[in-house]
Every structure is written in structure tokens, then in C-alpha cells.
C-alpha positions, 0 to 999 in steps of 0.5 A: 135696335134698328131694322137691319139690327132685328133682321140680322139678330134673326139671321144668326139665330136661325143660322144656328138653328140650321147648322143645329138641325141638320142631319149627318147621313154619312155615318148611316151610309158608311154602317150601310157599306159596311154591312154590305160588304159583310152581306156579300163576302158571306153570299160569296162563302154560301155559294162556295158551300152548296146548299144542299150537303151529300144526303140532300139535306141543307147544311147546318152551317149553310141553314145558319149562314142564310138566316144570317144572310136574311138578317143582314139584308132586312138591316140594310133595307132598313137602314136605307129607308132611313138613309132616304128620310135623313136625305130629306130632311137634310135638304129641307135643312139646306133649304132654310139656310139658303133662305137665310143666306139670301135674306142677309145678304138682301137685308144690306139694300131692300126693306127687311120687313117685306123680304120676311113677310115673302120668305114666312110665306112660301111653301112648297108641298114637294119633298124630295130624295135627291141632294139639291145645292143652290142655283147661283144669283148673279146682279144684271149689270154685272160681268158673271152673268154674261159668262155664264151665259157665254158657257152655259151655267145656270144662274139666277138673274136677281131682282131685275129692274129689265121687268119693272117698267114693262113686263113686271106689271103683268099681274093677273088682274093686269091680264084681265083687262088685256087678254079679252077675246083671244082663246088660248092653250088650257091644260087641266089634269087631275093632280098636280102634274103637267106633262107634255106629249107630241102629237105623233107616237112613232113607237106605238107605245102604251100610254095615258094622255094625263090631261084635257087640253082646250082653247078657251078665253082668259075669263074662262081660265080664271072660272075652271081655276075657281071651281077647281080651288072651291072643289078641292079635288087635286084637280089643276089647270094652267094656262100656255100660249105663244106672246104673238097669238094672244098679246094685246098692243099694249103687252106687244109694246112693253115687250118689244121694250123689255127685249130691246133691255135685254139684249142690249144689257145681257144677251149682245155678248152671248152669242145665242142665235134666234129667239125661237119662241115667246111663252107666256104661262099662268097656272094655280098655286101647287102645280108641277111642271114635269121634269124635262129639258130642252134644246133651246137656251131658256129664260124664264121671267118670274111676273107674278107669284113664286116657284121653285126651279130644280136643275140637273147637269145633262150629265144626270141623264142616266139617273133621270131615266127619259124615255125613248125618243119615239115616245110620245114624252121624249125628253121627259123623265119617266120618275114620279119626283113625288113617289120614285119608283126605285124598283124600276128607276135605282140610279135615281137615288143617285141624281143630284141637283140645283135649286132655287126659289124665284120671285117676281123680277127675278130671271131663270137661265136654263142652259140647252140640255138642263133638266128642269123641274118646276114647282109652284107655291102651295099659294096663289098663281104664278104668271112667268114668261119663257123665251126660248133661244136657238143654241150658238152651237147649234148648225142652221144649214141651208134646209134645216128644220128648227122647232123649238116645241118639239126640239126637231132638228136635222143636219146638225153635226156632233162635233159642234155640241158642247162636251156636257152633251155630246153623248147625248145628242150621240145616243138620240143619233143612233136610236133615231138611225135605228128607229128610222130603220126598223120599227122602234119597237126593235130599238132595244133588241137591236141595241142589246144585241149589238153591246151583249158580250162584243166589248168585255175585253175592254 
């Protein structure tokens, strides 16, 4: 049997395997609506009764109805909890298809034994609640990807031949011989999470800076990335600095080439304004990028190693749960994706998403406003570059300010804002007027006081 014939053998195999293995959660959901209702029309029934009959004493009939009402709410805890587990297991089922989808179709034209070899070995330690669907790959001489980049759909952009000859080479032995002297941005936190925090906080809002930042060489990165791999105490550090502060002439040159590639083959029909920024990041296997989005239109090159990406529509705003914008993490999402908190955060159960897994030569496109969660394998380190471009619905008046970093802009009118966004450049509208105004801290009872009770006629 040839290559293509043992690979495909296997496709179909594990194919079935998936379909087999996974879980159905609607007839748990459907038993948990049901039971719902029942919990409900029989509050209902006990508050028409009264607790307590005319001697003060609970009625017989109201003591059995609460121990009923006890009973049913303990199913539906249960049942949820288990609802959550099948969730999982669920995507992780989707997951395994999807790579195996991916895999026959690259069977047709790659090496079958080494796209195995690299789907055998990624891991990824996050599991997670949500629904997840796959990001879509797109080839890079085709007209899809051009529209999506035109309308702001996320794909991924496969295997890419515009890295090969110029930035694909950017391995982290390569790094080494380049990036000698520079000192460069580190971050080091305790665990694997990277969050990202304005200088300013506006609010004056509690909060812990969760990681120690430095400028230190490439040399020393590799040191305390050693270190912390020996020590093995959930310890990360990972590396982010701006191309123009720290390339040598030879990785300047490779990457005027590569965005000349770009821009002639993808970019010239999208109608993007300026590339703002040019980010080069290397970080250990197992780190997380916190979940957050940006103004800027987003290219992420995968150099070296393999992430997961996670995108969630802006319309997933509410269920995201970001924090204000005086705080010090505006535009970031206040979930822990490890442990949700769905006490605090309840619309989270709701949130659903797209996923894929990158490799080396693929390119990301995050649309403006996109949620994005990124994941690292569980090994080796990854090197990407993200090149951070200004909206074409974005107004540059005369006087306006762009900061891509901290995404600060003013002058900009509503109007010019895609439908997907509009409320919420809306919402940052007013409670940036507000805060500006009165102490931010007089944000939410400005807010409550203004809606309470004024629209229930509606």
C-alpha cells in the first residue's frame, strides 16, 4: 500500500473513531430545560400559597412542595455540571476531526509521514467550556483570502511560501547569532498566563500586576527560560519587542522583503491604512496569551513552533465580561479560560468561538475588534510575528492620535465603524464621556441610574 493509501486507511479510521466518540449534549440540556420549568411553575405555586398557614406553622403542603423544590434545584445543578463535562469532551471530539479533516486534505500534495509526525505531537494543556467551530484555511494566491481580508473574516492563511525565503528562517538558534547586544522587552509571570496592563490606571482600581517586566538580552532570555524548565515551578517568561528596536540588518532585510511579498500578493486589495506596528514574540512551551482584542487589523506569522489561536466575533462581548476601560486591562477579559468563574461571570457559558492549531509558515488574520486567545504547545518555544495594521474604517484626521499598543484614538466618528462593532465603540463612547466627567469610580451608578426603570415601557 502506498503512503497516501496508509494515510488515507487511517483518516477513515479515525473518522469514525470521532463520530463514535462524540458526546450528544442535547438530550442533557433538553432533561435540564424541562426540569427547569417544573422548578419553576412550582416557585410559582409556593409563592401564590404562603409559607406560613394562619397558625403560623408551615403548611404540610407548602413543607413538601420546598423539599420537592430542594430536590429539583440539586438534579439541575447536577445535570449542568455534567452538561459542562460532555461540553468538553465534546470539543476535544471536534478538535481530532478537524485535525484529521486537515490531514487528508494535506495528504494530496505534502509528505504524509511528517504531517503525522507534527499532528501526533501537539498538545495543548487548555480545556475548555465553550463551543469552539474551526478557523477557516485559505491558500495565499487564492480570491477567498483577499475577501476576507476586504470584509473582516478571520482565516487562516496555509502554509505560506511569502515566509520561506525570508522570515520563515527565524528559528531560535537563527535569533541567537542576531540578536546579540539589544536588550529587549521580558515578562516572567508565575503561572502560565500573560497579561498586559496600561501604564495609567485612571479608575484607581485595586488590582495585582501579575508579572515582572525587564530589559535584558536574547542570551539572558534563553537563561531564565532554562532555569525555569529545570525548576519546574509553572513559572514562564516570554519575550515581546517592537522589529525596529532590536533587528540585526540581516533580519531588517529579510523583512522589508517578506512585506513587499505581502503587499503585492495579499494586502494591495484590502484597503488597510498603516502598518502601525512590527512585533516580534518568543515565548516557553504552555504559556497563555490572555484573552483580548485589538483596534489594529492583525497578522500573526507563526515562525517557529505551534499555537492554538481562539477567536470570538465582537458580538461575544457581553459573554467575554471586559473590564472597564479606566482599568488598567481595558480590553481584556476578566474569565480565567482555565477555571471560569460562573458565579461572577454566568453569560460566559454562553460564549462560543473559532479555533485552530498553527504551524510554522501559516499566517493568522484577526480581524479589528476579534477577541483572541492564544495558547502555546505543551512543548518547545514558539517565535510569531505580529504586524499590527490601522483599520480602513478608521477616520485619521488631521490631530488625531494612533496608538496601536494601547489602541487610543480620538476624533474618530461612529458612523465609519463596521455594524459587528458599532455598539461597541458606542458603549467605550459613553463611558469614556462619563469618566472624563466624573471620577470613574461613578461610572456604574451614573450608568444604573440613567437605565433603572426609565425604558421598561419599551
Amino acid at each position: 500500500m502506498s503512503c497516501f493509501g496508509v494515510a488515507l486507511t487511517l483518516f477513515l479510521f479515525c473518522r469514525q473513531f470521532v463520530a463514535d466518540d462524540a458526546p450528544n449534549t442535547d438530550e442533557i440540556y433538553d432533561d435540564i430545560f424541562k426540569l427547569l420549568e417544573e422548578k419553576e411553575t412550582l416557585e410559582q405555586e409556593l409563592e401564590k400559597l404562603g409559607k406560613l398557614n394562619s397558625k403560623g406553622k408551615l403548611d404540610e403542603s407548602c413543607s413538601i412542595g420546598e423539599k420537592k423544590l430542594k430536590f429539583l434545584s440539586n438534579v439541575v445543578e447536577e445535570r449542568i455540571s455534567k452538561a459542562e463535562e460532555l461540553k468538553i469532551e465534546l470539543n476535544d471530539a471536534k478538535e481530532r476531526k478537524h485535525h484529521m479533516q486537515h490531514l487528508e486534505r494535506d495528504c494530496r500534495g505534502d509528505d504524509v509521514e511528517d504531517i503525522i509526525s507534527v499532528e501526533d505531537r501537539v498538545h495543548f494543556r487548555g480545556r475548555y467550556t465553550f463551543s469552539v467551530d474551526p478557523v477557516e484555511r485559505v491558500a495565499v494566491d487564492g480570491s477567498q483570502v483577499k475577501e476576507s481580508l476586504k470584509h473582516g473574516k478571520p482565516v487562516v492563511i496555509k502554509g505560506s511560501n511569502l515566509t520561506a525565503s525570508t522570515i520563515g528562517k527565524w528559528s531560535i538558534e537563527y535569533l541567537q547569532t542576531q540578536l546579540v547586544s539589544n536588550e529587549m522587552q521580558l515578562y516572567v509571570t508565575p503561572n502560565r498566563q500573560f497579561k498586559s496592563y496600561t501604564l495609567e490606571n485612571r479608575g484607581n482600581y485595586s488590582f495585582d500586576l501579575s508579572h515582572v517586566a525587564s530589559k535584558e538580552t536574547f542570551r539572558t532570555f534563553l537563561n531564565i527560560a532554562d532555569i525555569l524548565y529545570n525548576t519546574a515551578n509553572g513559572s514562564r517568561v516570554c519575550l515581546k519587542e517592537l522589529l525596529s528596536r532590536c533587528s540585526s540588518s540581516d533580519m531588517m532585510s529579510a523583512l522589508f522583503q517578506f512585506k513587499s511579498d505581502l503587499q503585492s500578493s495579499l494586502l494591495a486589495e484590502a484597503g488597510w491604512g498603516e502598518l502601525e506596528q512590527e512585533v516580534l514574540s518568543v515565548g516557553m512551551a504552555d504559556r497563555v496569551i490572555h484573552t483580548h482584542y485589538n483596534m489594529a487589523e492583525n497578522l500573526v506569522v507563526q515562525v517557529f513552533g505551534h499555537q492554538k489561536f481562539v477567536l470570538f466575533n465582537p458580538t461575544e462581548y457581553a459573554n467575554l465580561y471586559p473590564f472597564p476601560i479606566h482599568h488598567p486591562q481595558d480590553r481584556q477579559s476578566q474569565v480565567n479560560f482555565d477555571g471560569p468563574n460562573f458565579d461572577m461571570f454566568p453569560q460566559f457559558r454562553e460564549a462560543r468561538g473559532l479555533q485552530v492549531i498553527v504551524s510554522p509558515g501559516d499566517i493568522v488574520y484577526i480581524p479589528s475588534y476579534w477577541w483572541h486567545y492564544i495558547e502555546s504547545a505543551d512543548q518547545g518555544m514558539t517565535v510569531s510575528l505580529d504586524f499590527l495594521f490601522q483599520p480602513s474604517w478608521m477616520e485619521k484626521n488631521k490631530g488625531d492620535i494612533i496608538d496601536v499598543e494601547n489602541d487610543v484614538s480620538t476624533n474618530q466618528s461612529i458612523f465609519s465603524v463596521p455594524d459587528d462593532v458599532k455598539e461597541i465603540r458606542l458603549q467605550r463612547d459613553i463611558e469614556t464621556l462619563i469618566g472624563s466627567t466624573v471620577h470613574p469610580s461613578k461610572i456604574k451608578k451614573i450608568l444604573k441610574t440613567t437605565l433603572e426603570r426609565r425604558f421598561d415601557f419599551l
